[in-house]
N, C-alpha and C positions, 0 to 999 in steps of 0.2 A: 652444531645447532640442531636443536628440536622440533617436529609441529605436534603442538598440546592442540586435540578437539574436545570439546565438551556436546554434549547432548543430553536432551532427554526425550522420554515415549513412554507411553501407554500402552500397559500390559496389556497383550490380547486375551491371556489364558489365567487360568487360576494359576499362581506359583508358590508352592510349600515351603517350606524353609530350605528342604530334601533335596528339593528341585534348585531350587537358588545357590546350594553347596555343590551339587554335579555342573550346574551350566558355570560359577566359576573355576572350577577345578580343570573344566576342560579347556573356558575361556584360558586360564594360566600358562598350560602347556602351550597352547596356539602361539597365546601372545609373546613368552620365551624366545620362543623361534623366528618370533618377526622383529626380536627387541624393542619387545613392546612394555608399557610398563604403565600403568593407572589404579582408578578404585571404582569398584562398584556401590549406587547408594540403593537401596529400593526398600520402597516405602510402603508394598503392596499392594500398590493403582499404580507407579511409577518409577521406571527405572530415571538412575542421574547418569551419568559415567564420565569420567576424565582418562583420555587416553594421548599419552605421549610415544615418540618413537618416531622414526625416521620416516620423511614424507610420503617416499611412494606406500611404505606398509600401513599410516596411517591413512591416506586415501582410501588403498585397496580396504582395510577393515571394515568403513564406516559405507563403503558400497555392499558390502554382505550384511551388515547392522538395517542398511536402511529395507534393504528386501526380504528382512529376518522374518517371519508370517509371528512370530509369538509376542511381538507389540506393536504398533501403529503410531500414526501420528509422532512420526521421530520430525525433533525441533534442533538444528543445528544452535548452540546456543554461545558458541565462541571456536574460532579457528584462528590458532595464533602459531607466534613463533617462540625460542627460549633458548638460553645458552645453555642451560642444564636444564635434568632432570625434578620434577616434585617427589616420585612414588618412585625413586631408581627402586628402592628394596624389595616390591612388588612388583610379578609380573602383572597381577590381577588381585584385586581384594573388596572383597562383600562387606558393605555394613549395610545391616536392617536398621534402620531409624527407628523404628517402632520401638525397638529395644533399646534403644540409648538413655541414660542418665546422667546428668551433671553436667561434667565435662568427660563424658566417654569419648568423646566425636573428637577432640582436640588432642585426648590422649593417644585413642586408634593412629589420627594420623600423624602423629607426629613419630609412632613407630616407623613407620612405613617411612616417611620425610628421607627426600635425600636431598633437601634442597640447603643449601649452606647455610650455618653450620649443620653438619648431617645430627640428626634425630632431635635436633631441637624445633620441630615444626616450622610450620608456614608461618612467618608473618603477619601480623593482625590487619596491616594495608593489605594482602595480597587478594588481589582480583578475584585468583580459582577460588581462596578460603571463604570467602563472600558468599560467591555464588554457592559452594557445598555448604556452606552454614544456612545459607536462605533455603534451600533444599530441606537441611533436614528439620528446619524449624515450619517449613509448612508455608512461611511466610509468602512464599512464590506464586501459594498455590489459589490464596485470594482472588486473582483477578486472571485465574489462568480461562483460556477459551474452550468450550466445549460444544463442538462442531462434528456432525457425520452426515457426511456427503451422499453415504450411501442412500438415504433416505428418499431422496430428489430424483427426479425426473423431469425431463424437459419436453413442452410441447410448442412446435411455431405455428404463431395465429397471425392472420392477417396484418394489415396495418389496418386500423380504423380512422385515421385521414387517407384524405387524397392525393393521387399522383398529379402529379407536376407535369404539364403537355405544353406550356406557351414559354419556349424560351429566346429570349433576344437574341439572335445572333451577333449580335452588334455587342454585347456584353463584355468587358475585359474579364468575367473572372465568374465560376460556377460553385455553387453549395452545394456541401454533401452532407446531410443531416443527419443525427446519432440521437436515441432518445437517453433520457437520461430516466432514471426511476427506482420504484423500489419492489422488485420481484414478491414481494412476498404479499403484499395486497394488490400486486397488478395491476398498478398506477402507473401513468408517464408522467411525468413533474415537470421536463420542460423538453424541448430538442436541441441540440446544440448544431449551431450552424458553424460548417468546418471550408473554409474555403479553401477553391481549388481554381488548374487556370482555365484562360476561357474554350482550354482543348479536353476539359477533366484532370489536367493533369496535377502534381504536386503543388502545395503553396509555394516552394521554391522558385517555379516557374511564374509567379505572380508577379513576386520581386527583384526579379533579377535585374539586374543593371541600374535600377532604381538608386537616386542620391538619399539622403536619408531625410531630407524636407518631403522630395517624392513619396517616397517612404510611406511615411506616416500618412501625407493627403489622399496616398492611394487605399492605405488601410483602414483609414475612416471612411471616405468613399465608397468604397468596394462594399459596404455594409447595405447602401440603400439596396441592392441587389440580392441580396440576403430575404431580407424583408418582403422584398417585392416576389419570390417565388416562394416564402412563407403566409403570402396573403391566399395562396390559389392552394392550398394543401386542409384547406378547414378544418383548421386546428381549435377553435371555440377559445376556451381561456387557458389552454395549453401555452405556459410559456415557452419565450425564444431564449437562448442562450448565443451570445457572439463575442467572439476574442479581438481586444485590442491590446496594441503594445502601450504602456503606462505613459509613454510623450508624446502618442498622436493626442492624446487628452489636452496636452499641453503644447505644444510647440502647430498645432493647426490653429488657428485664428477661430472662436466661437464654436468651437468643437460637439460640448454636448448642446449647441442652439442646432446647428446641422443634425444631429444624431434624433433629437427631437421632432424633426422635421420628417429625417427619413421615416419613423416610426409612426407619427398622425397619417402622413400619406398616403399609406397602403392598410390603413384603418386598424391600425396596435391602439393599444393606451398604454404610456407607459410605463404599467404596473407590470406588464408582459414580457419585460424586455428582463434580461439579466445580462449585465457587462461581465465580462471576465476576462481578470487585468490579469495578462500572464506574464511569467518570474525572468522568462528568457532573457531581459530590459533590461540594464538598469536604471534608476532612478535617481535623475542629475538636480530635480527641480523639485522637491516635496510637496514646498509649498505651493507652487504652483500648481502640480499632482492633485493635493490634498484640498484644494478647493475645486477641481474640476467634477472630484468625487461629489461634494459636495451641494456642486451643484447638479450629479446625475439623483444622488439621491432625496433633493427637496422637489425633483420633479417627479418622484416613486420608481428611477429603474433602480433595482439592485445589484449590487455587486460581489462578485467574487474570487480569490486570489486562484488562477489557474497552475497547476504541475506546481504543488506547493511541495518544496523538501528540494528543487533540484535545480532552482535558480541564484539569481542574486541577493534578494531580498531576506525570502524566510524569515524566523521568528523576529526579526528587525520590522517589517514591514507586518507583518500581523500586532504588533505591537503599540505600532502608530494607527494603524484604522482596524475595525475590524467587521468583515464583511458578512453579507447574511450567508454565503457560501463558501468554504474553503474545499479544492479541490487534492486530494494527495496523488502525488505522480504515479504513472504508471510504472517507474522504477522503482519503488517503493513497494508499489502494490505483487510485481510477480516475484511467484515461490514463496509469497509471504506466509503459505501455511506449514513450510519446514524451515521457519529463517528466523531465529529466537530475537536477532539485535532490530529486525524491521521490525519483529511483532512489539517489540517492547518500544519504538520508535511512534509506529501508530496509534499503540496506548494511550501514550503521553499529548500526542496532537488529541487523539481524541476527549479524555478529560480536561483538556486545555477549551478546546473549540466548545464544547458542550457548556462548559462552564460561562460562556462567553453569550451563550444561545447560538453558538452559531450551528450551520449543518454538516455532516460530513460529507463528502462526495467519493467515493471512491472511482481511479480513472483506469481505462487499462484492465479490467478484470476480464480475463479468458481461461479459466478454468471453474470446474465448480467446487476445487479445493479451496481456491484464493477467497470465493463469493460466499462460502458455508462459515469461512473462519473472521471474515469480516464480519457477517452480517453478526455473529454470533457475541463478538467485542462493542458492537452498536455503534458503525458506519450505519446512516441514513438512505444514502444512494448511490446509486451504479452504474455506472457505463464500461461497457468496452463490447468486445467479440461476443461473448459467451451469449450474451441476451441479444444485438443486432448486430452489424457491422454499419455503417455509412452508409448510407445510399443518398446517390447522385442525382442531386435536382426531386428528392422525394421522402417520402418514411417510406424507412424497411420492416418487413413483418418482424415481428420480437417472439423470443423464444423465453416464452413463462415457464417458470421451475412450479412444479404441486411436489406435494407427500405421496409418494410410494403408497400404496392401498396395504394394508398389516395384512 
């Protein structure tokens, strides 16, 4: 057995043709000795590479590939496995795309081919031939991201609401609030109320022991409390953001009548409010789901599908409603700016969603790799570490990204 990686990166330096003939040449001997065995594509902006060879040596390679200083932005674009070889004939081989015509590309590799039967090339199904075909046709490069982090800089400003000083002690359960927004005009677009227990501690501790009638009456419950330390934070027409699971909607008696209540009481309208139905659930009851929506959104809250990509539901349930917000998980979201299969996973939600008008939300963003390469593909908004953290019973000061001064 084999592990095949693919990648690709952007050239940091100018590279010659000169240059391109020495780095494989030397690539070959290397790779020889680690029985290694692939093709190089470069285009001029962009090296491709398929490298096969035995696990530990392909690990170890693509950990000196990724600290290489002479490209950037390396994108893991496939790590697999394989009972044989594609390029056994090659320990290393260079094609400039630039220079290819006809069927040069199909000829070159099919020299090289050690894949059964030997020299008869790759298969017109096969995966890698795909991807090095979309490679050298350009085709890839449509909708590729162009992101640099370097430019950014981060400043933390205040919060511009208020801290939170009157808390019930009597309370079963406390909110820790996250803004949501979009860094680059320095907007907050809503908070999301993140409950915790009535010690600060984890939502785990909320639930515990709870039947799953309790369950839910606690989870709907537990919201007016939400509200009611969102009332004292003057927030203006800042919306709220709060997470239910999709059958407190339904299996609580007059759900959003209650949910309405809580929200007039501590002076919301609820235009203010956004529900966010999250995927953790599943959904036993649709129809009955599907009109409690209905009736959140003929009173104006909006909704939206929370940790989209890691629950039950997904493209099922985006299918059957579709909300003014979709939120992509935060397992989606990290290392997304060296991870070829997420990046092209997020693509697709996002000309899905947009298409639909809906927003994107990005969750979980803590790096300024992950927020540079999102915002750059057109995610709309942002939460995670990078801009605040949570804070308990209040808003946390947020760390606004500017442009480096040239």
């Amino acid at each position: 057995m084999f592990t095949i990686l693919v990648y690709k990166s952007r050239v940091h330096t100018d590279i010659s043709p000169s240059d391109l003939y020495q780095l494989v040449k030397a690539a070959s001997l290397k790779n020889a000795a680690r029985d290694i065995s692939g093709v190089l594509l470069f285009d001029g902006d962009y090296f491709f590479q398929y490298l096969e060879g035995p696990s530990d040596a392909i690990k170890s390679l693509y950990e000196i590939i990724v600290r290489d200083k002479r490209h950037r932005h390396v994108v893991k674009l496939m790590e697999d496995h394989s009972p044989t070889r594609r390029f056994g004939v090659w320990s290393m081989h260079a094609i400039d795309v630039n220079t290819l015509q006809g069927d040069d590309l199909n000829d070159i590799l099919a020299r090289g081919s050690s894949f059964p039967p030997a020299n008869a090339g790759l298969p017109s199904h096969d995966r890698v031939l795909k991807m090095i075909t979309a490679f050298a046709s350009a085709s890839w490069a449509e909708n590729d991201a162009s992101f640099e982090p370097d430019q950014w800089q981060f400043h933390l400003k205040p919060s511009q609401f208020d801290a939170v000083v009157n808390i019930k002690k009597s309370a079963p359960c406390q909110f820790a609030f996250q803004p949501i927004l979009d860094p680059v005009s320095g907007t907050v677009a809503s908070f999301e109320a993140l409950i915790r227990s009535a010690t600060g501690g984890p939502p785990s501790e909320c639930f515990k022991g709870l039947s799953p009638e309790q369950l839910y009456l606690f989870d709907l419950e537990s919201k007016q409390y939400a509200f009611e330390l969102a009332s004292q934070m003057n927030l203006g027409k800042c919306k709220i953001s709060i997470n239910l699971l999709p059958m407190s909607l339904v299996r609580v008696p007059n759900a959003v009548e209650s949910l309405l209540t809580y929200i007039t009481n501590f002076g919301f309208a609820p235009q203010q409010v956004i529900v966010e139905i999250t995927e953790e659930e599943s959904i036993t009851n649709f129809e009955d789901f599907q009109m409690a929506l209905t009736e959140l959104r003929s009173a104006g809250i909006s909704v939206a599908i929370d940790d989209f990509g890691a629950g039950f539901a997904g493209l099922t349930l985006l299918s059957r409603f579709q909300p003014e917000k979709l939120k992509i998980d935060r397992q989606i979201i990290e290392g997304i700016h060296h991870d070829g299969p997420k990046q092209a996973i997020v693509k697709a939600i996002i000309e899905c969603a947009h298409s639909l008008g809906i927003t994107i939300v990005a969750e979980g963003v803590e790096t300024v790799e992950e927020w540079c390469w999102l915002e750059s593909v057109g995610v709309d908004l942002f939460q995670g570490f990078l801009f605040a953290k949570p804070k308990l019973n209040g808003t946390p000061d947020i760390n606004w990204p500017t442009l480096k001064a040239v």
